[in-house]
BAFI-3210 file (N, C-alpha, C; in Angstrom, 3 decimals, decimal comma, padded with zeros to 6 digits):
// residues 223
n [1|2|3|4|5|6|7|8|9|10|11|12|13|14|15|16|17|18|19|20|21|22|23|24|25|26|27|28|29|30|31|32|33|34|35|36|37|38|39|40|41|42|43|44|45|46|47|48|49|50|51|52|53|54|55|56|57|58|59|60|61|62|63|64|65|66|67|68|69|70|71|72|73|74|75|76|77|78|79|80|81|82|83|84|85|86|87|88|89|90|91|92|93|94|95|96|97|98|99|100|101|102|103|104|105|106|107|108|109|110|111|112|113|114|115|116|117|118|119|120|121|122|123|124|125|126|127|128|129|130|131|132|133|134|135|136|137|138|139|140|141|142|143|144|145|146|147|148|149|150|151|152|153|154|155|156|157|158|159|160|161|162|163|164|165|166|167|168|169|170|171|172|173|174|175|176|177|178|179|180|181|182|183|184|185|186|187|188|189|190|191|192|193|194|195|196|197|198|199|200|201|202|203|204|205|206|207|208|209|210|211|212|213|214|215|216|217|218|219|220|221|222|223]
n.u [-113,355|-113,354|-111,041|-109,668|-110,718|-109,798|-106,816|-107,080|-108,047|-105,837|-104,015|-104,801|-104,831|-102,439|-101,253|-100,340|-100,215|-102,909|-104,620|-107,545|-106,870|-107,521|-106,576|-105,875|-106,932|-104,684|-102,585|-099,811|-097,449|-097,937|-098,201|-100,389|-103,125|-105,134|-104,831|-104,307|-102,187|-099,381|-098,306|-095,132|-093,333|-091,830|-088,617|-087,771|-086,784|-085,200|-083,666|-081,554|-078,839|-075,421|-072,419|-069,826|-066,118|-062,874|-059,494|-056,724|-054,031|-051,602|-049,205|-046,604|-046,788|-048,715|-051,595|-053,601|-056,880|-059,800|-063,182|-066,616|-067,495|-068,659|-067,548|-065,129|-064,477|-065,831|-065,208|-064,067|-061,551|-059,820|-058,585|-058,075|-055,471|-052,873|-053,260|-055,639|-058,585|-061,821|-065,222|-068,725|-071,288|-073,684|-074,050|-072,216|-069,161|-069,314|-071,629|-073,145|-071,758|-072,898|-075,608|-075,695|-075,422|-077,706|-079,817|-079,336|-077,894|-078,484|-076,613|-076,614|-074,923|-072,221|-070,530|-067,370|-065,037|-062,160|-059,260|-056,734|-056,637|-054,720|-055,204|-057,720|-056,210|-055,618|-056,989|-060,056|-060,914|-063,117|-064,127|-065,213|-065,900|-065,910|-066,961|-065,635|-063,375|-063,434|-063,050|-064,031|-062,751|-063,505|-062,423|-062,671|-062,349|-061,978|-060,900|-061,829|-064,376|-063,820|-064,567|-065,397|-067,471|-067,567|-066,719|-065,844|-062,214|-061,703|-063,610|-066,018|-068,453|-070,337|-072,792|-073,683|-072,657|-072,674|-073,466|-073,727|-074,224|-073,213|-072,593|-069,976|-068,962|-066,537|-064,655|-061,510|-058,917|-055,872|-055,267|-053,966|-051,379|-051,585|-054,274|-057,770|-060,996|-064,066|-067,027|-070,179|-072,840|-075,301|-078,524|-080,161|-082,006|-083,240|-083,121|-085,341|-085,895|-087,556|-090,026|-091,150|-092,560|-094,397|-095,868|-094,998|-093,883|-090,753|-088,047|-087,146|-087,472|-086,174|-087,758|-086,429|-083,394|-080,437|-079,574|-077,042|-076,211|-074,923|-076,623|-076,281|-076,533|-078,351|-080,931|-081,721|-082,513|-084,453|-084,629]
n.v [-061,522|-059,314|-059,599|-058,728|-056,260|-054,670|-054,637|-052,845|-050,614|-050,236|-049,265|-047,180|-045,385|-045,099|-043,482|-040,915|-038,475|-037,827|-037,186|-035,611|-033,473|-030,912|-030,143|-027,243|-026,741|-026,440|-027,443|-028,241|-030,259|-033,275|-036,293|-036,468|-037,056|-035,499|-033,019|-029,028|-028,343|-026,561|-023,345|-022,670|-020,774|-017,312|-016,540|-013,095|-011,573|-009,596|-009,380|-011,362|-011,953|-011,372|-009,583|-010,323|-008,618|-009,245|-007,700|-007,192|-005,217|-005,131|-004,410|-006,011|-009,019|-012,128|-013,081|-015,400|-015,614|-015,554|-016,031|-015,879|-018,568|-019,050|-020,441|-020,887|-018,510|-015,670|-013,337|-012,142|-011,157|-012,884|-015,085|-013,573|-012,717|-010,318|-007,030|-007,839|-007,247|-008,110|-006,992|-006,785|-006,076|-005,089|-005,335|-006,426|-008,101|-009,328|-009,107|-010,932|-013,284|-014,178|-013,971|-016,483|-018,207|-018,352|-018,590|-020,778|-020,864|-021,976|-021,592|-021,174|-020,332|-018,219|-014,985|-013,762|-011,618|-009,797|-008,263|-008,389|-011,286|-013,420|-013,812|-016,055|-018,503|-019,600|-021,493|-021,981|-023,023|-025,049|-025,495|-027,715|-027,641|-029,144|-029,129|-031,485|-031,954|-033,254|-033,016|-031,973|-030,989|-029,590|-028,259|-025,717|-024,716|-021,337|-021,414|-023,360|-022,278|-020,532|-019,208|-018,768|-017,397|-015,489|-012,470|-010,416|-010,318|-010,144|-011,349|-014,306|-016,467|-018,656|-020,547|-023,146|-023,225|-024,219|-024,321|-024,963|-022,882|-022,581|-022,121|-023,863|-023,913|-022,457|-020,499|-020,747|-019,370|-017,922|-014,397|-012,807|-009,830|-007,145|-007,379|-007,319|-009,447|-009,696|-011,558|-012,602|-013,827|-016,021|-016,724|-019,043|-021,035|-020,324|-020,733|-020,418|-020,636|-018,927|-019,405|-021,539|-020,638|-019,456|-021,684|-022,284|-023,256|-023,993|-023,251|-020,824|-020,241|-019,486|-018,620|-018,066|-017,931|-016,570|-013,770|-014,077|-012,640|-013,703|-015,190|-018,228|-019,210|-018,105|-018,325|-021,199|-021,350|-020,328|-017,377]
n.w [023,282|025,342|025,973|024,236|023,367|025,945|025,372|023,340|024,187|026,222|024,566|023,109|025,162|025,851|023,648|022,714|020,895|019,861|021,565|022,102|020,953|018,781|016,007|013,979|010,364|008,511|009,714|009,647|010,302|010,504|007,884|005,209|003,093|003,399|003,767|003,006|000,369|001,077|000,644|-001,705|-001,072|-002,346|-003,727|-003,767|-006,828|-006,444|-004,082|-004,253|-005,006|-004,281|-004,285|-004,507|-003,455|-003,724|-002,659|-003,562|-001,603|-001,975|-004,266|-004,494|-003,349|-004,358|-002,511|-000,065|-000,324|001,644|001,754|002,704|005,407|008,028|010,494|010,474|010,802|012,121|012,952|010,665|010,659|011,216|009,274|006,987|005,306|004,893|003,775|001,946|001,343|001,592|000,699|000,614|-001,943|-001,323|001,247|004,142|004,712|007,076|007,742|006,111|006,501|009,111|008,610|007,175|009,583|010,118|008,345|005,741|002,424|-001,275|-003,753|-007,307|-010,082|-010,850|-011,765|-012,394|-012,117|-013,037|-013,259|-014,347|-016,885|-015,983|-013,540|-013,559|-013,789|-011,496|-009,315|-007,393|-004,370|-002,629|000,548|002,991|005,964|009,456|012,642|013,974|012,947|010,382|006,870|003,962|000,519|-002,219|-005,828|-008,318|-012,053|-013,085|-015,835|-017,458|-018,286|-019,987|-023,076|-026,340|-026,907|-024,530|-024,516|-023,167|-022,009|-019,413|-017,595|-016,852|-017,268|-015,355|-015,377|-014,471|-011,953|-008,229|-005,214|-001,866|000,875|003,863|007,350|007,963|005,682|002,765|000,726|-000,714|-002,340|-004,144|-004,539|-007,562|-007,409|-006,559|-007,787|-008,186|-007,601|-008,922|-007,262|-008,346|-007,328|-007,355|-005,567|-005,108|-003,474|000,161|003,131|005,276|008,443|010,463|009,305|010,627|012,621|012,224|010,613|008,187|004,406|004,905|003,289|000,921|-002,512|-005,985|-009,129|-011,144|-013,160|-012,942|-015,486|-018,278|-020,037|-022,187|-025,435|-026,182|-023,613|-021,927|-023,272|-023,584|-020,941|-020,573|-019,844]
ca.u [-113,642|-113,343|-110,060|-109,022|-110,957|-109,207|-106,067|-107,176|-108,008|-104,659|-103,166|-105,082|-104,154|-100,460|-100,584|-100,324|-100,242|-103,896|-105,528|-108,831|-106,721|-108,066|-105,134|-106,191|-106,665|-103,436|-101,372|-098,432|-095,955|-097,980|-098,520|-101,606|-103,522|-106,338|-104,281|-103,802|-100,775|-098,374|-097,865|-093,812|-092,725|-090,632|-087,777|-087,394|-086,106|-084,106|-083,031|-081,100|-077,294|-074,066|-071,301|-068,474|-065,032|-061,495|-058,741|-055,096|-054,166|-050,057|-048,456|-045,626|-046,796|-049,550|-051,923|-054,716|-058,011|-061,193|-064,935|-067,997|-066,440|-069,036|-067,661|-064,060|-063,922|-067,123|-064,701|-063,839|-060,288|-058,679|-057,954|-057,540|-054,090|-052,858|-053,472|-056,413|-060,151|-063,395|-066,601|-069,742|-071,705|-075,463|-073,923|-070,709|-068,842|-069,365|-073,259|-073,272|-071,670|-073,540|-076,686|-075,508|-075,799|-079,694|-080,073|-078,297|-078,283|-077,750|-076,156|-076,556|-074,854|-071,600|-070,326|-066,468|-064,456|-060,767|-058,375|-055,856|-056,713|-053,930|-056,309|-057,958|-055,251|-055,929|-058,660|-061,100|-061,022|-064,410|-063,973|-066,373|-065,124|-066,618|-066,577|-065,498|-061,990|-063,739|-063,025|-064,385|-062,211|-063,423|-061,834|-063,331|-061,334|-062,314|-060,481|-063,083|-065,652|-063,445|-064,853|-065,529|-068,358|-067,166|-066,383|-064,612|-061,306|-061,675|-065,180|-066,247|-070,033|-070,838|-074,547|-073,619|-071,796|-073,843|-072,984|-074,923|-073,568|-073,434|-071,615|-068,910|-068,520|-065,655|-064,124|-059,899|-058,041|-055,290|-055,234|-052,075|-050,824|-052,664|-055,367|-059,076|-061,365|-065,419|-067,825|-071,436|-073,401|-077,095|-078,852|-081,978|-082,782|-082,810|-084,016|-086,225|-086,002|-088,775|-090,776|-091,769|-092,562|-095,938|-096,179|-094,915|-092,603|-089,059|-087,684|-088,385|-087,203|-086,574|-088,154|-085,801|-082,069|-079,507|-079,035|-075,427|-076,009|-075,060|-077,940|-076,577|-076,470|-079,543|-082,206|-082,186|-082,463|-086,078|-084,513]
ca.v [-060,167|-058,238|-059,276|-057,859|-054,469|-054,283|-054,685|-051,221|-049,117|-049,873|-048,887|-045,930|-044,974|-044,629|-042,984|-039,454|-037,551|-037,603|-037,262|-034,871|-032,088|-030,352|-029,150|-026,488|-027,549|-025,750|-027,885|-029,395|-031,322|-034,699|-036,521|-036,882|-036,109|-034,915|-031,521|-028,508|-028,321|-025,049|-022,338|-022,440|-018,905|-017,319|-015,428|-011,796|-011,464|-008,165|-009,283|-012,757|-012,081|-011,473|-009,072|-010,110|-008,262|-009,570|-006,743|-007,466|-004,143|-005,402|-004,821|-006,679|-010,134|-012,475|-013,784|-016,114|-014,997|-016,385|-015,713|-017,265|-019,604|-018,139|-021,030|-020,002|-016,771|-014,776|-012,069|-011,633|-010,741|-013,898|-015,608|-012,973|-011,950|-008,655|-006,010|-008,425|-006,722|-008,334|-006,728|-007,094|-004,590|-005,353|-005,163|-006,854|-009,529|-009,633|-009,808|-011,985|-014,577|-013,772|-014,548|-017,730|-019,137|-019,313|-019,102|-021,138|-020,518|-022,805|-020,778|-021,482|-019,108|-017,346|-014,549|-013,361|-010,058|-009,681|-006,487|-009,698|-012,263|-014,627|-014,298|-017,315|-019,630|-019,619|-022,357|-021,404|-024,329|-025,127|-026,049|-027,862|-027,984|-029,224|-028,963|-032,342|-031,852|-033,932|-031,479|-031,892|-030,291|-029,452|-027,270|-024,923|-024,068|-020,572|-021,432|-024,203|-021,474|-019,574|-019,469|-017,539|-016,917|-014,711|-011,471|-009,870|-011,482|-010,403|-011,979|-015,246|-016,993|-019,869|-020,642|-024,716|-023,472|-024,565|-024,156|-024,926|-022,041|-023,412|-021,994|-024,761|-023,651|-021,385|-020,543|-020,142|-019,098|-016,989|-013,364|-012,090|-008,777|-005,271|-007,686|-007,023|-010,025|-009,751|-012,532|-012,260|-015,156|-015,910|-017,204|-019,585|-021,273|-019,716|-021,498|-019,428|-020,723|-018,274|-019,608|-022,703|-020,253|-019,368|-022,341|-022,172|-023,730|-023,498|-022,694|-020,033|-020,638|-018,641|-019,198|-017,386|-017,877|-014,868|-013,542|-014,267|-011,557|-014,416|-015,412|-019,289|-019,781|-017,565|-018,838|-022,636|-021,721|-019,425|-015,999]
ca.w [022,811|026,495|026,111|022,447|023,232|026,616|024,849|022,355|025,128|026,687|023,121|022,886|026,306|025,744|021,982|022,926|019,669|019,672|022,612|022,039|020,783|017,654|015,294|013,220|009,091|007,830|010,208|008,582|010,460|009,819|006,796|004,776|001,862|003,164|004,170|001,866|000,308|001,343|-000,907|-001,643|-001,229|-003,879|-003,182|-004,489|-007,900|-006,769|-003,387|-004,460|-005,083|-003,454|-005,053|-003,042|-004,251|-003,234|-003,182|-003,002|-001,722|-001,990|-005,226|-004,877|-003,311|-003,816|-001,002|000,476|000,458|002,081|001,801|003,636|006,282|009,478|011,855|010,520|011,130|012,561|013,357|009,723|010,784|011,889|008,070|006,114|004,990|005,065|002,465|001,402|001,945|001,435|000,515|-000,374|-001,992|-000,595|002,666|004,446|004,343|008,311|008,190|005,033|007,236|010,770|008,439|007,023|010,707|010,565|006,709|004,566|000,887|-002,376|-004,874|-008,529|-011,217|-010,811|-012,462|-012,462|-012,805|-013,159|-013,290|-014,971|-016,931|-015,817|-012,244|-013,828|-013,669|-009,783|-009,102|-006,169|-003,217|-001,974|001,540|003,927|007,313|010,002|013,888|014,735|012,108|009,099|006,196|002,692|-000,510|-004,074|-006,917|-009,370|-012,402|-013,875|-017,286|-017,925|-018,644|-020,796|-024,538|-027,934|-026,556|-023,830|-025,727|-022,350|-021,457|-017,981|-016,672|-016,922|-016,389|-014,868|-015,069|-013,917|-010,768|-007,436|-003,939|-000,600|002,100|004,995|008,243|007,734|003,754|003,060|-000,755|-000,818|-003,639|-004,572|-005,092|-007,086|-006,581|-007,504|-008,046|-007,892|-007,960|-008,406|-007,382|-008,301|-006,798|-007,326|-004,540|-006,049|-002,754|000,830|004,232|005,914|009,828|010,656|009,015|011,096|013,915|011,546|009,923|006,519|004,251|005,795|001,981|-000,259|-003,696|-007,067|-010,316|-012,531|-012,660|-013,247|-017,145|-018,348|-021,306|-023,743|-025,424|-026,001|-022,347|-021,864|-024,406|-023,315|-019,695|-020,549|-019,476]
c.u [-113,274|-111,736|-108,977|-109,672|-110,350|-107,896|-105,383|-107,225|-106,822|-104,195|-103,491|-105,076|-102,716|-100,242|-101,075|-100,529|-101,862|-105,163|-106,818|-108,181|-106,789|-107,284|-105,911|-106,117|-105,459|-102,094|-100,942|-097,404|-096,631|-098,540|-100,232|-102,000|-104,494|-105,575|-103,823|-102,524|-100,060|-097,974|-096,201|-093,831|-091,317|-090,259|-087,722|-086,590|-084,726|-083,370|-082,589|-079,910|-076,219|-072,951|-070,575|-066,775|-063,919|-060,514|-057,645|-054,482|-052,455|-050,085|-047,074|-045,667|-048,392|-050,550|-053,345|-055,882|-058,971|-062,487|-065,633|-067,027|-067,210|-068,163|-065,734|-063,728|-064,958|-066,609|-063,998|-062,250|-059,023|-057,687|-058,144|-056,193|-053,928|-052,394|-054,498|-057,401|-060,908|-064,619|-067,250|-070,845|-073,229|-075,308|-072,667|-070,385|-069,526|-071,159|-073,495|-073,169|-072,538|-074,723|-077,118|-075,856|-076,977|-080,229|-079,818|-078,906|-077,910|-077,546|-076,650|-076,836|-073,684|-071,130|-068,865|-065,330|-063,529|-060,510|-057,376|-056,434|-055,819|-054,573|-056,885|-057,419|-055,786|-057,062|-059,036|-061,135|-061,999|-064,133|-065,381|-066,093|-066,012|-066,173|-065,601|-063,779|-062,883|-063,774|-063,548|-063,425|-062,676|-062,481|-062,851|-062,259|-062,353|-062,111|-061,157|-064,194|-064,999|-063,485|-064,978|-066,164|-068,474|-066,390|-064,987|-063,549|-061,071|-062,845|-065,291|-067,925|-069,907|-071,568|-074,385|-073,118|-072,875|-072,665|-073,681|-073,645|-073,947|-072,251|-070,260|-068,127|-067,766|-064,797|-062,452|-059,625|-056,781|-055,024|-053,517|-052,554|-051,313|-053,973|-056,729|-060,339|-063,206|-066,427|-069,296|-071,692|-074,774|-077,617|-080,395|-082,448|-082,343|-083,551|-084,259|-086,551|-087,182|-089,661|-091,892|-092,590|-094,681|-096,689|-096,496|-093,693|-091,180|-087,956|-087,886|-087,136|-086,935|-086,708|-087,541|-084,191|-081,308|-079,012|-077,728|-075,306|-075,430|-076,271|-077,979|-076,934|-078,453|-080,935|-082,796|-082,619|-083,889|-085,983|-084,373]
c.v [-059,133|-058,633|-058,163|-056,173|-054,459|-054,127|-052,753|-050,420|-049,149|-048,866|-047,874|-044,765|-044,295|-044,301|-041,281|-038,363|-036,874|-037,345|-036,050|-033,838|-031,728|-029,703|-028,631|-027,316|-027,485|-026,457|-028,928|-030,558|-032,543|-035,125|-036,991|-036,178|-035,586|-033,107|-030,429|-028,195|-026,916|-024,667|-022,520|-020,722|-018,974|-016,060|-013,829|-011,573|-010,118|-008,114|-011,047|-012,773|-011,120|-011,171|-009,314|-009,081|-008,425|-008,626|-006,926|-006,606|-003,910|-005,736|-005,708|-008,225|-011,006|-012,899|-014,707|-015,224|-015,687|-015,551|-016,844|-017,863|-018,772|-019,222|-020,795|-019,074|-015,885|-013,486|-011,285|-010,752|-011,988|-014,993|-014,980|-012,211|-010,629|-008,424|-006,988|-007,884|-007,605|-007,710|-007,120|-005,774|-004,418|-005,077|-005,142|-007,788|-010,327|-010,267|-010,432|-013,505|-014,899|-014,260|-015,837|-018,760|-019,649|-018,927|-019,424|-021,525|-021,655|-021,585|-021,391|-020,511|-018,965|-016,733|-013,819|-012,619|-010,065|-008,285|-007,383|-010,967|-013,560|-014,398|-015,662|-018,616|-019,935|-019,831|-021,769|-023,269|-023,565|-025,837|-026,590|-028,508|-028,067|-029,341|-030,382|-032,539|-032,803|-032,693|-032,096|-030,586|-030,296|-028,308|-027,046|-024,455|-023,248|-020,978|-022,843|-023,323|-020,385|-020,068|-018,548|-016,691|-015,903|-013,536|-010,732|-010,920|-011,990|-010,842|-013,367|-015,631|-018,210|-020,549|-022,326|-024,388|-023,348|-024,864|-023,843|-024,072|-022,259|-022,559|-022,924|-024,743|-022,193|-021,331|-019,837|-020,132|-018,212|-015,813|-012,794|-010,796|-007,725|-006,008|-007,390|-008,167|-010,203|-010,422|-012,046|-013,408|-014,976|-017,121|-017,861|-020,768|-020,627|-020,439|-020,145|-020,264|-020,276|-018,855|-020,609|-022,005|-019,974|-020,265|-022,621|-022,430|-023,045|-022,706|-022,223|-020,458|-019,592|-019,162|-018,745|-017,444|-016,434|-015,163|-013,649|-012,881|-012,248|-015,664|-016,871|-020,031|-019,180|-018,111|-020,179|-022,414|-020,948|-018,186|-015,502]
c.w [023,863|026,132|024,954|023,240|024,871|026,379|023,871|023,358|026,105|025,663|022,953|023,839|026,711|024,364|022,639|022,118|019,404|020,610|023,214|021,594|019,045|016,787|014,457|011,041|008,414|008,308|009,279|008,888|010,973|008,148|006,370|003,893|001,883|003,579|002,650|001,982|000,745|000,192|-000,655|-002,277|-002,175|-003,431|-003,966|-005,365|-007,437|-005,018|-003,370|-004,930|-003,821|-004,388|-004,533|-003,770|-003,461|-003,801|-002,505|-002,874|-001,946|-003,239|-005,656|-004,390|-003,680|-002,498|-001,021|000,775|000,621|002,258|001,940|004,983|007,409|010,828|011,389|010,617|010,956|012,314|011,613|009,157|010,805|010,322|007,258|006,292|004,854|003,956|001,757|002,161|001,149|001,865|-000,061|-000,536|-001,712|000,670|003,378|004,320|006,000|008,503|007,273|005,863|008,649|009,670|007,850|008,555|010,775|009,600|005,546|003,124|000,141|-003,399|-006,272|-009,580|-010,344|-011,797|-011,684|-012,531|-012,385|-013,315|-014,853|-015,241|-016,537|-014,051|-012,844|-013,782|-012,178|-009,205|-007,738|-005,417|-002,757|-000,594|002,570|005,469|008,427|011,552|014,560|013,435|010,824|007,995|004,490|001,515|-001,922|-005,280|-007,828|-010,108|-013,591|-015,398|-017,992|-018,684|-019,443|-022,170|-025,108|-027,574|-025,251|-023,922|-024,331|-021,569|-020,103|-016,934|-017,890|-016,322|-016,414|-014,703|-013,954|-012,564|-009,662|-006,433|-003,021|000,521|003,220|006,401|008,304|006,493|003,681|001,073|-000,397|-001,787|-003,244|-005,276|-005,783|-007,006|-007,660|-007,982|-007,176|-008,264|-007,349|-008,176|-007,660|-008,296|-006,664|-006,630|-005,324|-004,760|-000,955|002,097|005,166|007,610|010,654|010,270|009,563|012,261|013,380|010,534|008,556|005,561|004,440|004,020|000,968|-001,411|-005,132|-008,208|-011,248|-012,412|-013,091|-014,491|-016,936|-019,292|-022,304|-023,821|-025,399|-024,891|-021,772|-022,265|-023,802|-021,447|-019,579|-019,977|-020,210]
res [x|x|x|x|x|x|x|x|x|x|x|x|x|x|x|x|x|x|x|x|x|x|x|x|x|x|x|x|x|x|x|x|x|x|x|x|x|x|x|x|x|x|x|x|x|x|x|x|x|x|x|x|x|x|x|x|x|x|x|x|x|x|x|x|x|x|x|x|x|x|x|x|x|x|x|x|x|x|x|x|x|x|x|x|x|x|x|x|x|x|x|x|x|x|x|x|x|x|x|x|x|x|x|x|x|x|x|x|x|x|x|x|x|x|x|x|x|x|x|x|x|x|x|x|x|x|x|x|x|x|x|x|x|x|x|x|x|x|x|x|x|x|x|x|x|x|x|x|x|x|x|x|x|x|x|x|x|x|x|x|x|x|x|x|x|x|x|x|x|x|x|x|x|x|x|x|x|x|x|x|x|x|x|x|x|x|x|x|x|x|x|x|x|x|x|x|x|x|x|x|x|x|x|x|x|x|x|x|x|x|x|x|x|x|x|x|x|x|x|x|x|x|x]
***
């Protein structure tokens, strides 16, 4: 027996996690069920999108344009083509990406706006590039989401489209020429970094997705 309980008070000697200190009830970062659960914060219905607008300011050629991409291009100068601007109309394109570094978004919803419908032909590359050269490629093709049910020829909705923004996440396409192309992007989860500093879930969330203004897409989704 002296030997077994000399054995525990080694063991309880070298476990550190616990050693007389009193964590408050609210603490979170161990498991158990005797703890109350954390409220999940919910993001602001009226501060949760992203107008971005791509403007091909050259009538006579197409070009490359890029949005998002913070670890490609902070400076917001270095891969974009000339006579191609990016804005966004909440803010910039510059601090859009500068706040992707320490809060990355999931998208889900886009919405579309043309000058030219033959802009649609011209799929959107999802890029996911990463520091060490490993690069990830997807495609999006606008003319998937073109139906009856889409009364204007030049916008398109997307309710299914989903995208985690990430400093390494970057969208290319092709702008043609005199073109004007408008993204609206609805942000439905957002990591909140801060948040750990007061002890509270790291991701706020939204409970409502973004209206399309058609009601088949609308109705089943409870907006």
């Amino acid at each position: 027996m002296n030997r077994i309980a000399n054995l525990r008070h080694q063991a309880e000697a070298k476990f550190r996690n616990f050693e007389g200190v009193q964590y408050p009830r609210q603490y979170r970062h161990a498991g158990g069920n005797s703890m109350a659960a954390a409220a999940q914060e919910t993001l602001d219905p009226n501060d949760r999108t992203w107008t971005v607008k791509v403007t091909n300011g050259s009538s006579a050629a197409s070009a490359t344009a890029t949005i998002f991409g913070a670890n490609l291009d902070l400076t917001d100068t270095l891969n974009t083509a000339a006579g191609v601007t990016v804005t966004v109309a909440e803010s910039t394109h510059l601090q859009l990406k500068t706040e992707s570094l320490g809060q990355p978004v999931r998208i889900l919803g886009l919405k579309m706006t043309v000058v030219s419908a033959t802009q649609f032909s011209n799929v959107l590359y999802l890029y996911d590039q990463k520091s060490t050269g490993a690069q990830e490629r997807r495609l999006f093709q606008p003319l998937n989401y073109r139906s009856a049910q889409n009364q204007l020829t030049t916008q398109i909705d997307a309710p299914s489209f989903e995208l985690l923004v990430t400093p390494s996440m970057y969208i290319q396409f092709t702008i043609n020429a005199s073109e004007i192309v408008t993204f609206t992007f609805t942000i439905v989860e957002k990591a909140l970094i801060a948040n750990t500093l007061r002890n509270s879930p790291v991701v706020a969330v939204s409970n409502r997705p973004a209206p399309t203004g058609l009601p088949q897409i609308d109705m089943p989704r409870g907006v």
